[in-house]
C-alpha positions as a Markdown table, in Angstrom:
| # | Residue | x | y | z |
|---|---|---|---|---|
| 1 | Unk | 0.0 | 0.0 | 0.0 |
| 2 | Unk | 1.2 | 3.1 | -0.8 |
| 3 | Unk | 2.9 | 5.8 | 1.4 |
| 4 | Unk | 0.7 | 9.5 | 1.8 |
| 5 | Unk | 3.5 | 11.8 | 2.2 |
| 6 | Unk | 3.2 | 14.0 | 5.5 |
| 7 | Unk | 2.5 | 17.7 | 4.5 |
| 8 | Unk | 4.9 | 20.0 | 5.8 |
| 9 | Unk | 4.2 | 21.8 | 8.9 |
| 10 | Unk | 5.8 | 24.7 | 10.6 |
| 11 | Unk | 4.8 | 26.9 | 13.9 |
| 12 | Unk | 3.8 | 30.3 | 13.9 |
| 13 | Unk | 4.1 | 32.6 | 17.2 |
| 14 | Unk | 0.6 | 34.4 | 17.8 |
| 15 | Unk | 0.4 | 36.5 | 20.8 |
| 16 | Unk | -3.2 | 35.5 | 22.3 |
| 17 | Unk | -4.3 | 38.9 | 24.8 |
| 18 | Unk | -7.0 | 38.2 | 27.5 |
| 19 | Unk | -8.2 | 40.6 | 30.4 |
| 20 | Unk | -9.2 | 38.3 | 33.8 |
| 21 | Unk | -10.2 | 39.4 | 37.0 |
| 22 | Unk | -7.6 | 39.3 | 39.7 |
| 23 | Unk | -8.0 | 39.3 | 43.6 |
| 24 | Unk | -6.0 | 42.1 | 44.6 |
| 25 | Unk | -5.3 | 42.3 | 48.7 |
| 26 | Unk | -5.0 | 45.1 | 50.7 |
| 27 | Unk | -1.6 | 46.4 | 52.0 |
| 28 | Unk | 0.4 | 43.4 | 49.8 |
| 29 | Unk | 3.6 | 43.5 | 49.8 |
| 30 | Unk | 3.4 | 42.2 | 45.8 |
| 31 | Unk | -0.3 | 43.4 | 44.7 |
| 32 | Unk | -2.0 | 39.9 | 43.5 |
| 33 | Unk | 0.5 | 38.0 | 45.5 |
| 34 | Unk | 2.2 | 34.7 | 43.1 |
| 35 | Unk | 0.5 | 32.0 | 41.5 |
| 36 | Unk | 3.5 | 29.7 | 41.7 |
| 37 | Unk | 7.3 | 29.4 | 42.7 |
| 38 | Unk | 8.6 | 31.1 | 39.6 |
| 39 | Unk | 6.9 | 33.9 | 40.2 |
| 40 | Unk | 7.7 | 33.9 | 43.7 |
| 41 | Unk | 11.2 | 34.0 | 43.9 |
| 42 | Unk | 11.4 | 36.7 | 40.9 |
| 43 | Unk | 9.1 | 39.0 | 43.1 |
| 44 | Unk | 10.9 | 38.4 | 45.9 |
| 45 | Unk | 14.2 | 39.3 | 44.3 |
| 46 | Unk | 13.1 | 42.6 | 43.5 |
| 47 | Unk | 15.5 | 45.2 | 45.1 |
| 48 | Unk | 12.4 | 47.7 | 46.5 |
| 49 | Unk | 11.5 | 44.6 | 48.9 |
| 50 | Unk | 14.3 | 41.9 | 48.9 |
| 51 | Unk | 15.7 | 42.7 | 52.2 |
| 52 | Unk | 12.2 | 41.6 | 53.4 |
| 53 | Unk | 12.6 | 37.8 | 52.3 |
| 54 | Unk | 16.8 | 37.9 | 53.1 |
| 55 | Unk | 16.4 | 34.9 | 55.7 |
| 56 | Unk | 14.3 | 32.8 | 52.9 |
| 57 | Unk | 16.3 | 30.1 | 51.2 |
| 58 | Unk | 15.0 | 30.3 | 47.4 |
| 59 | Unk | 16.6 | 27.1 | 46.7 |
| 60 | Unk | 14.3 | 25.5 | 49.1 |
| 61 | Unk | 11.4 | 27.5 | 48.5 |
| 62 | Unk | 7.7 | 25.4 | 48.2 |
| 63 | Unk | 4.4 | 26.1 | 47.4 |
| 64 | Unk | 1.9 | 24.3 | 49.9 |
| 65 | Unk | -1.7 | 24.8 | 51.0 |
| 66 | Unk | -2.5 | 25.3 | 54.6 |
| 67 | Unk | -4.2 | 21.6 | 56.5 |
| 68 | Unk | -5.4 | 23.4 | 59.5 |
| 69 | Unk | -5.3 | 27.4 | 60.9 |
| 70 | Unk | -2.4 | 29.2 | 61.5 |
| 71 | Unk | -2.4 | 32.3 | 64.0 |
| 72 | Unk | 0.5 | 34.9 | 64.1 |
| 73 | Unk | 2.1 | 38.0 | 63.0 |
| 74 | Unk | 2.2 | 39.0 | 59.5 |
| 75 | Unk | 4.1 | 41.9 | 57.9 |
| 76 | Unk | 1.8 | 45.0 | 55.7 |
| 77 | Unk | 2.7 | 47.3 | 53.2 |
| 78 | Unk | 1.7 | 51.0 | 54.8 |
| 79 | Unk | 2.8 | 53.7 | 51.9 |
| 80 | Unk | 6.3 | 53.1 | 50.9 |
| 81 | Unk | 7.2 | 51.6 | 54.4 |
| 82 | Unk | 6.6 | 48.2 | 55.6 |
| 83 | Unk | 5.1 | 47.3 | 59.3 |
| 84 | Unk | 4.2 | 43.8 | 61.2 |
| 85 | Unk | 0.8 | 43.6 | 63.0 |
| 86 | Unk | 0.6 | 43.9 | 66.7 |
| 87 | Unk | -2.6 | 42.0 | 66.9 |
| 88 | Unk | -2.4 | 38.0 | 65.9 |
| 89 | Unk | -4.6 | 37.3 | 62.3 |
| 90 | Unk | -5.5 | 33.8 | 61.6 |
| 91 | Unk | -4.2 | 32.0 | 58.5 |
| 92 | Unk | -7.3 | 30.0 | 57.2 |
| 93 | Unk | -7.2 | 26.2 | 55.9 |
| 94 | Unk | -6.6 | 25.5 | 52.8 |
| 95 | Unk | -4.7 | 28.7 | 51.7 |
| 96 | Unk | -1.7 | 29.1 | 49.5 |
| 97 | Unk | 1.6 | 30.0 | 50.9 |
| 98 | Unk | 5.2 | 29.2 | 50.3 |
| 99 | Unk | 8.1 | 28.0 | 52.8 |
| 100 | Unk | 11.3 | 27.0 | 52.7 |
| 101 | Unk | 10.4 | 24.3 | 55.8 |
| 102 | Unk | 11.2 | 27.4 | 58.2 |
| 103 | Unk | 9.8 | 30.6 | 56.7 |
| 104 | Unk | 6.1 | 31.0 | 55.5 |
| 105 | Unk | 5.4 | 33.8 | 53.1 |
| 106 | Unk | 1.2 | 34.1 | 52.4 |
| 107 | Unk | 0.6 | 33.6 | 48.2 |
| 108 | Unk | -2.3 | 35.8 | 48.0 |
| 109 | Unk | 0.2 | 39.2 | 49.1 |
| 110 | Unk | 3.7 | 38.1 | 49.8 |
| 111 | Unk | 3.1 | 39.0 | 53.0 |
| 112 | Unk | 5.7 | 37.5 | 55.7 |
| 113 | Unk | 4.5 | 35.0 | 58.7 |
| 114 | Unk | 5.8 | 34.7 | 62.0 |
| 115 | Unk | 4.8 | 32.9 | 65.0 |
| 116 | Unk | 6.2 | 35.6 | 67.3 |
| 117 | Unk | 5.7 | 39.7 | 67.3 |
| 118 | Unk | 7.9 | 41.1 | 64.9 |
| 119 | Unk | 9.4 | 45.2 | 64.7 |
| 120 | Unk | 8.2 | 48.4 | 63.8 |
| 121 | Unk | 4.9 | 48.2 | 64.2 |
| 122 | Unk | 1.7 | 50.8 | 63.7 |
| 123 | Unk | -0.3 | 52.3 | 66.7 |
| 124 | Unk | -3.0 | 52.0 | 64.5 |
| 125 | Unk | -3.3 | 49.2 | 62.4 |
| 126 | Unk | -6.1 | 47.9 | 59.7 |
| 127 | Unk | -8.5 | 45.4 | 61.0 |
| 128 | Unk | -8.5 | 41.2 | 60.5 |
| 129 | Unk | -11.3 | 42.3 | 58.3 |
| 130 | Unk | -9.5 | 44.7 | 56.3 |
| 131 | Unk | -6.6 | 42.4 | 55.6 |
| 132 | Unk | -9.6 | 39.8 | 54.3 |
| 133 | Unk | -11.1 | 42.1 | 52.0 |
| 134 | Unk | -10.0 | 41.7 | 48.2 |
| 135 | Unk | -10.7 | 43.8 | 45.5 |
| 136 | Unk | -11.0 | 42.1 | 42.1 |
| 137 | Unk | -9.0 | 44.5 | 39.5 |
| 138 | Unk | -8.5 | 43.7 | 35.9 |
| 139 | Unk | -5.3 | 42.5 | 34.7 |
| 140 | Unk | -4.4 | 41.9 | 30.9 |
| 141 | Unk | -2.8 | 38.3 | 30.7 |
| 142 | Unk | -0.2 | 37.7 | 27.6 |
| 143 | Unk | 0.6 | 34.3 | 26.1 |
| 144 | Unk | 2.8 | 33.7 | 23.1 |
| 145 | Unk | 1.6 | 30.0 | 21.9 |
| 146 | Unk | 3.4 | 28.1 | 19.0 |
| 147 | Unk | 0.3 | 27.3 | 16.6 |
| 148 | Unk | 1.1 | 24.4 | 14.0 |
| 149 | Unk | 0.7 | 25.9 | 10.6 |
| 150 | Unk | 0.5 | 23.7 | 7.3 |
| 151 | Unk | 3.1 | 24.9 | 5.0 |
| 152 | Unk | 1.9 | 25.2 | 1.3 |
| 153 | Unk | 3.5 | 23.8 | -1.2 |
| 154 | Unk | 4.4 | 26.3 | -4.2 |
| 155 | Unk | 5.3 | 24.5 | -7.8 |
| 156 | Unk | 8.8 | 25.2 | -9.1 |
| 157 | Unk | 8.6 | 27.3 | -12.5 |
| 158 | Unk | 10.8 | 25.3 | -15.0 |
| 159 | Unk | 13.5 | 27.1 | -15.5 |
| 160 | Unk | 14.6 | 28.7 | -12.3 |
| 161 | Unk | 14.9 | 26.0 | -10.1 |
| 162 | Unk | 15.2 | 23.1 | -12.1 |
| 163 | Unk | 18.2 | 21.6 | -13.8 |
| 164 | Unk | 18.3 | 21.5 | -17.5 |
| 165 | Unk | 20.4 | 19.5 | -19.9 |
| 166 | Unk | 22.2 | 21.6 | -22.8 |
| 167 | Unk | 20.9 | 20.9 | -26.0 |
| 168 | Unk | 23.6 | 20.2 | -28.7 |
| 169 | Unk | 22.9 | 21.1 | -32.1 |
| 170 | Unk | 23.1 | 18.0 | -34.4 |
| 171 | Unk | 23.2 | 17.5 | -38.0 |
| 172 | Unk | 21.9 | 14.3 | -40.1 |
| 173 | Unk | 24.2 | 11.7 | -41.9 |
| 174 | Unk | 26.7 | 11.2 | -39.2 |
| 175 | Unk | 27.6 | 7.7 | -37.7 |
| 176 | Unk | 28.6 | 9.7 | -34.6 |
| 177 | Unk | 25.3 | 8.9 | -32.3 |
| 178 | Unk | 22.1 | 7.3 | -33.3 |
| 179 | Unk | 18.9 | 8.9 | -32.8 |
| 180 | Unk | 15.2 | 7.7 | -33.1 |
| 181 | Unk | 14.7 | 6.9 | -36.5 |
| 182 | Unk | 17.5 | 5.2 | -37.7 |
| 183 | Unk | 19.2 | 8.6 | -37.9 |
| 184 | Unk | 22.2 | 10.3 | -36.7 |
| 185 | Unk | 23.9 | 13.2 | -35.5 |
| 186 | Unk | 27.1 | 14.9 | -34.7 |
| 187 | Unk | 27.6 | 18.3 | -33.4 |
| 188 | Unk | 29.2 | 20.6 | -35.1 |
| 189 | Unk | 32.6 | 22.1 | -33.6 |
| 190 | Unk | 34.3 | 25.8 | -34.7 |
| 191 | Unk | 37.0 | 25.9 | -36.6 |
| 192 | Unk | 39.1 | 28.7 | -35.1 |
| 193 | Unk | 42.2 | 30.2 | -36.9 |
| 194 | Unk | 45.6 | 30.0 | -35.1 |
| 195 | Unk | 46.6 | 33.5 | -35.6 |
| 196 | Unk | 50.6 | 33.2 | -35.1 |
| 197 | Unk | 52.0 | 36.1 | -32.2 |
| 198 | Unk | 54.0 | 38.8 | -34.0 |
| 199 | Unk | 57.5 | 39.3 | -31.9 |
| 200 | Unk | 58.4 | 42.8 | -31.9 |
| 201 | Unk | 62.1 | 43.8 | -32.0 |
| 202 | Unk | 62.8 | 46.7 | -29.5 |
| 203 | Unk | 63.2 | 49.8 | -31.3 |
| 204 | Unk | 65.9 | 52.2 | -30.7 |
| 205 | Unk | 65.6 | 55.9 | -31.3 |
| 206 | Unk | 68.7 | 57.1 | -33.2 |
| 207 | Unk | 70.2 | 60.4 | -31.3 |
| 208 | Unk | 71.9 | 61.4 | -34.8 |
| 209 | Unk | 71.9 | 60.7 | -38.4 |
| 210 | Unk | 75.4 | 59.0 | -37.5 |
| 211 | Unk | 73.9 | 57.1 | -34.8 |
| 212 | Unk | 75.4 | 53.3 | -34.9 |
| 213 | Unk | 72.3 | 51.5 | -34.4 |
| 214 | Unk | 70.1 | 50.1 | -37.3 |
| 215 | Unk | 66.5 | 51.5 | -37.6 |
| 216 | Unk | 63.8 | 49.8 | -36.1 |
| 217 | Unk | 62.2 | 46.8 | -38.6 |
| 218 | Unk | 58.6 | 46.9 | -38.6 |
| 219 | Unk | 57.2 | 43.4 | -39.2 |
| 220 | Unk | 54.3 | 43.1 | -41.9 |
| 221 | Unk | 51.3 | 42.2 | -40.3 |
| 222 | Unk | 50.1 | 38.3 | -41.6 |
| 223 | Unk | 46.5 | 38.2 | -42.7 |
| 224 | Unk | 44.9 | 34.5 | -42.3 |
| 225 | Unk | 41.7 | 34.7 | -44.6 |
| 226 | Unk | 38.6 | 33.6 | -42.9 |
| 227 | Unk | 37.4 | 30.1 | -43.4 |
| 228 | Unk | 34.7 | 29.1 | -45.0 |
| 229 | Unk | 31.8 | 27.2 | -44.0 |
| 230 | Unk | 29.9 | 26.3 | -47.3 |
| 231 | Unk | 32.1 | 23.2 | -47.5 |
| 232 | Unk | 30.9 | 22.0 | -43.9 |
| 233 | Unk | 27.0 | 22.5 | -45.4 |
| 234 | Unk | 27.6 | 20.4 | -48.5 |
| 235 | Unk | 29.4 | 17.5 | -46.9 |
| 236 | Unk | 26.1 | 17.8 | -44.4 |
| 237 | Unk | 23.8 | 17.4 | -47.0 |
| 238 | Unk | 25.6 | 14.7 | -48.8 |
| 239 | Unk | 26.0 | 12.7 | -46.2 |
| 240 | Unk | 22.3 | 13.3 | -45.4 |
| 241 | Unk | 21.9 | 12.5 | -48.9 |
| 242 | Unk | 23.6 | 8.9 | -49.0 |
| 243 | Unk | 21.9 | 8.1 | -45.4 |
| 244 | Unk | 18.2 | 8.7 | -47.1 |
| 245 | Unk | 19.0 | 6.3 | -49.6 |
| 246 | Unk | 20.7 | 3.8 | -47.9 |
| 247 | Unk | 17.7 | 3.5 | -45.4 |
| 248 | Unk | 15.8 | 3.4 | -48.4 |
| 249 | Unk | 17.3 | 0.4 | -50.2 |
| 250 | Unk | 16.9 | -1.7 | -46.7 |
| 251 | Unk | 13.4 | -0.7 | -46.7 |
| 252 | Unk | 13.2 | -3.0 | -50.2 |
C-alpha cells in the first residue's frame, strides 16, 4: 500500500491577549501575590522589597496549602514603608503560601509569617477584616503559543529551479550517435584560426643621423583569410543525402 507523504508543517508565534479578574489584597507587599514558585522567587528578588525575604532560602522554596489554621504576626505594606501587625490574624485552611520548611510567606500578598511579634509596628493598624477584604481588578494576561501551521507547497517554474540539460545542435548523416529513426547526429565544432603572435624587436631611437644602431624593422602584419563554412553545409547534405538512400534500399 502506498505511502501518503506527511505535508509540511511549521509553527507560527501568535500573541493570544486576555483581560481576567484578579483578587488584589489590601496592604500586599506584591499586589496579587504569586501563583506559583517562579513567580515567587522573581518578586521576591526585586530590590524595593528583597531585604524583606533575606532569611528565605530560594533554593528550598515550596508552594503548599494550609491543613489546618495558622495564627500569628504577618508583615503589611503601609505607603512606601513596611510594618508587622501587633494584633495576631488567623491563616485559614486551605490557603496558599510558600516555605522554605522554616519561613512561610502568604501567596495571595507576599506578605511575611511569624509565630512571634515582629518590629516596627503601627499604633493603628487595619483590621482582621480589612486584611480579608479583596478587591478584584482587571489584569491583561499575555501568552505567546506556538500554533502548528501547514506549510503550502508552491510549484517550481521550469526554468529557475530546475536543472536543465544543454541541447547540442546536431546535424543528419553522421555515424557519430544514433537517434530515433534510424538517424544520426554529430555536433558541429568551430573551426578557429591560429593567428601566429607577432615578436616585436625593441626599437631604438637614433640620437643622430650618424647614430650606430640600425633602424627599427617593422614586421608586416600576416592576414589569415577567414574560413569558410559552405564546405561543412555540402558534406552535411551529402552525407544526409547517402543516409536517405541507404535507409531506403533496406526498406526494399
Amino acid at each position: 500500500m502506498p505511502r501518503i507523504a506527511a505535508l509540511p508543517v511549521s509553527y507560527e508565534t501568535q500573541m493570544v491577549v486576555e483581560v481576567v479578574k484578579r483578587k488584589i489584597y489590601p496592604y500586599s507587599l506584591v499586589p496579587g501575590g504569586a501563583e506559583d514558585v517562579r513567580q515567587a522567587k522573581i518578586a521576591m528578588a526585586d530590590p524595593s522589597i528583597k531585604a524583606q525575604y533575606a532569611g528565605i532560602n530560594l533554593a528550598q522554596l515550596k508552594q503548599v496549602k494550609l491543613t489546618s489554621n495558622l495564627s500569628g504576626y504577618v508583615s503589611y505594606r503601609w505607603g512606601d514603608k513596611i510594618f508587622w501587625t501587633r494584633k495576631a490574624l488567623t491563616l485559614r485552611a486551605g490557603e496558599t503560601v510558600f516555605t522554605d520548611g522554616t519561613h512561610i510567606v502568604r501567596g495571595r500578598c507576599l506578605n511575611c509569617y511569624s509565630a512571634m511579634p515582629m518590629l516596627p509596628v503601627r499604633p493603628n493598624e487595619p483590621t482582621a477584616a480589612v486584611f480579608d477584604t479583596p478587591a478584584e481588578m482587571p489584569v491583561t494576561v499575555y501568552s505567546f503559543p506556538k500554533l502548528p501551521v501547514m506549510a503550502p507547497e508552491f510549484p517550481i517554474p521550469p526554468g529557475e529551479l530546475t536543472p536543465t540539460v544543454p541541447v547540442i545542435p546536431a546535424v543528419v548523416g553522421s555515424t557519430i550517435g544514433k537517434v530515433g529513426g534510424g538517424r544520426f547526429w554529430f555536433p558541429i565544432l568551430p573551426i578557429i584560426p591560429i593567428i601566429p603572435p607577432i615578436h616585436h624587436q625593441p626599437s631604438h631611437s637614433p640620437s643622430s643621423p650618424n647614430s650606430p644602431f640600425p633602424p627599427p624593422v617593422i614586421p608586416v602584419p600576416v592576414v589569415v583569410p577567414e574560413p569558410s563554412y559552405a564546405w561543412i553545409l555540402a558534406v552535411g547534405f551529402l552525407a544526409a543525402a547517402l543516409a536517405d538512400r541507404f535507409r531506403r534500399r533496406r526498406s526494399i
